[in-house]
C-alpha positions, 0 to 999 in steps of 0.5 A: 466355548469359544475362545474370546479373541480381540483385535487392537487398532482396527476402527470399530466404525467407519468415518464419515465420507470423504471425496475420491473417484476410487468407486469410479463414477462421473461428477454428473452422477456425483450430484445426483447420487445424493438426491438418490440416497436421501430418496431411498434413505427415506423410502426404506424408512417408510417401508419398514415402519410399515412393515413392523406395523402390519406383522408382529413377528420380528424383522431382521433389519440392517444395522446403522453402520451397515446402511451409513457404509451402503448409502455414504458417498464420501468416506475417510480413510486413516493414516496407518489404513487401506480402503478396500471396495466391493461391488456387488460382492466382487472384490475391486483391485481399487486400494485407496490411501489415507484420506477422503474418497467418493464411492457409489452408494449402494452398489459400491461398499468399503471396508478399512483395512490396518497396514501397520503394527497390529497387536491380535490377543488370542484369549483362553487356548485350552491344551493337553499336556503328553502327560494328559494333564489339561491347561490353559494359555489365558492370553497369547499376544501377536503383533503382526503386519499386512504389507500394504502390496498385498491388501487385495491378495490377501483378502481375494482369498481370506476375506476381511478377516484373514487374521481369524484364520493365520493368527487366532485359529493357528496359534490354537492348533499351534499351541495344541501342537506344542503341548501334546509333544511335551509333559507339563514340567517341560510346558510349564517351566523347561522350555516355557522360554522357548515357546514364544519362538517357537511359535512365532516361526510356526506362524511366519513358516506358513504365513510365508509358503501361503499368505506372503503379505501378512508378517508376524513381528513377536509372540508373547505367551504369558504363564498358562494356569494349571490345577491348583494340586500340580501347582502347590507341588510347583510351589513347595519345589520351588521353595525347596529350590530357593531353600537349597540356593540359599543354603548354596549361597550361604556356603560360598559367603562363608567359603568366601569369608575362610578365602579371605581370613586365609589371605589375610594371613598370608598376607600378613605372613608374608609382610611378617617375612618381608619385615625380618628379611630387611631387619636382616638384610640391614643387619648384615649390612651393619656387620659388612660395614663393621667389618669393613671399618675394622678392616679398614682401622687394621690396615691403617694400623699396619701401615702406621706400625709399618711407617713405624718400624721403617721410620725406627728402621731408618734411625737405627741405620742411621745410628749406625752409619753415624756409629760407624762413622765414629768408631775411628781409633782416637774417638775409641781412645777417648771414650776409653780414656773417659771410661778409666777415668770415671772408674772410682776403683784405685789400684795399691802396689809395686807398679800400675799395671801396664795395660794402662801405661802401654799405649801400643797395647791400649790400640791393639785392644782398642783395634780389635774391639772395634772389629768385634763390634762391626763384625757383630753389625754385619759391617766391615772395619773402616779403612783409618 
């Protein structure tokens, strides 16, 4: 069977005519053309009514398009479309633009021709795998372009139809190609992502060594279908692999969910240890403190005892330089004096003792108690 092919944007019938000297004729024959194309119109009518009457074994008559392209002088050509022209079966180098165009009726024809993006839908590729294994590409789309410049190229020496032979019939052997050099595990899901590729520069290579004019803009393949057994097996493997991802997944939430626990703990460790390093730190801190406070009350202390022992020092030096001064002779006489005075003791005899009366030995005891005490003090006796 052959594949079912199809071709978007190329007009299935031709416009009504449009004026232009594209076929190359004078106005003097441009006003009698018509007269003559009605004149035959209706000559060729008549003659095949009269044919169909006088033999009842069918006739192959041209179709109404065919006769409207042979006998129209005026034609349109679309925006996005060439006009090319035969005459008598001779490609002309005449390329019209878009727009109306005269040609000459019945010697001349035309065809339109699609210069811009043009999507071919090549339909139904059967192909075998290397490991034979029998598939089939339902629908591989080529979005293509003939370069306006090489319109009359192309067509000298491919026809109208060049796509059938660059495009459709390529991307069969293309496609075949392509199958026979891989198993179907590879076909159907290795390098399926590398097939549009792979195809679109099979084509351009030789599009480019030798149709130069026509460019191919992308390939899309789509998904070729394989017998239902092969394709269950695919089903249940892609289930186990689902299956294992989400096993996979599952694994990493729940190594997740331990990194996490571990890194609140960690963190809460190190809180927990930044917590008592300060309680510490201000510990410390209150003991320096305390320290230096009592060091501080220490030597406030020393230095008040210190103020205390020179200011006693001082009052016991001055005593004794006041004391000094007052152990002259008389005031030590005196003190004696005051001293027997006060002694409540009454002595009964024969005589008072002389120590008493004598006053030359009451100044030699009183000389020499008064040495005694400054050789004690460290002071030397004051000259009197």
């Amino acid at each position: 069977m052959e594949p079912h092919q199809e071709r978007a944007g190329v007009p299935q019938s031709p416009c009504p005519p449009v004026p232009d000297h594209g076929g190359g004729f004078s106005p003097i024959l441009a006003v009698f053309f018509p007269f003559l194309a009605i004149a035959s119109m209706a000559s060729s009518s008549i003659y095949i009514s009269r044919l169909t009457q006088l033999y009842t074994y069918p006739i192959l008559i041209p179709s109404p398009s065919n006769i409207k392209n042979s006998l129209s002088i005026l034609h349109k050509v679309p925006e996005g479309h060439v006009g090319v022209y035969w005459r008598g079966g001779a490609l002309l180098k005449t390329i019209t633009d878009p727009g109306f165009h005269l040609k000459m009726p019945l010697l001349t024809e035309y065809e339109l021709v699609q210069v811009t993006l043009q999507t071919d839908q090549v339909r139904d590729i059967p192909c075998g795998t290397k490991g034979g294994v029998m598939i089939n590409f339902e629908k591989i789309e080529v979005v293509n372009r003939l370069r306006k410049e090489y319109v009359y190229e192309t067509l000298l020496n491919y026809g109208v139809h060049y796509d059938n032979t660059w495009i459709y019939d390529k991307i069969h052997h293309e496609i075949n190609q392509f199958c026979s050099s891989h198993t179907l595990q590879q076909v159907y899901i290795d390098v399926f992502d590398q097939i549009d590729e792979k195809m679109k520069d099979a084509l351009q290579g030789d599009c480019t060594r030798y149709t130069p004019g026509i460019e191919i803009i992308s390939v899309r393949v789509t998904k070729p279908s394989i017998p239902d057994s092969i394709r269950r097996n695919y089903e249940q493997m892609e289930e186990e692999r689902t299956k294992v991802l989400i096993a996979i997944e599952r694994q990493k939430v729940v190594e997740k969910e331990s990194e996490t626990k571990k890194k609140i703990a960690i963190s809460e460790a190190e809180k927990n240890a930044t917590v008592s390093k300060i309680i510490m730190e201000q510990k410390l801190m209150e003991k320096d403190s305390a320290r230096t406070q009592q060091e501080i009350e220490i030597q406030m202390y020393l230095a008040h005892q210190k103020s205390l022992a020179d200011a006693d020092f001082y009052r016991v030096m001055k005593e004794a330089e006041a004391n000094k001064l007052k152990l002259t002779p008389e005031f030590l006489e005196l003190k004696f004096i005051e001293a027997i005075a006060d002694n409540t003791k009454i002595f009964f005899g024969d005589k008072v003792p002389n120590m008493v009366l004598d006053q030359r030995l009451l100044g030699n005891f009183l000389q020499n108690m008064s040495s005694k005490v400054y050789s004690d003090i460290g002071m030397g006796m004051p000259d009197v």
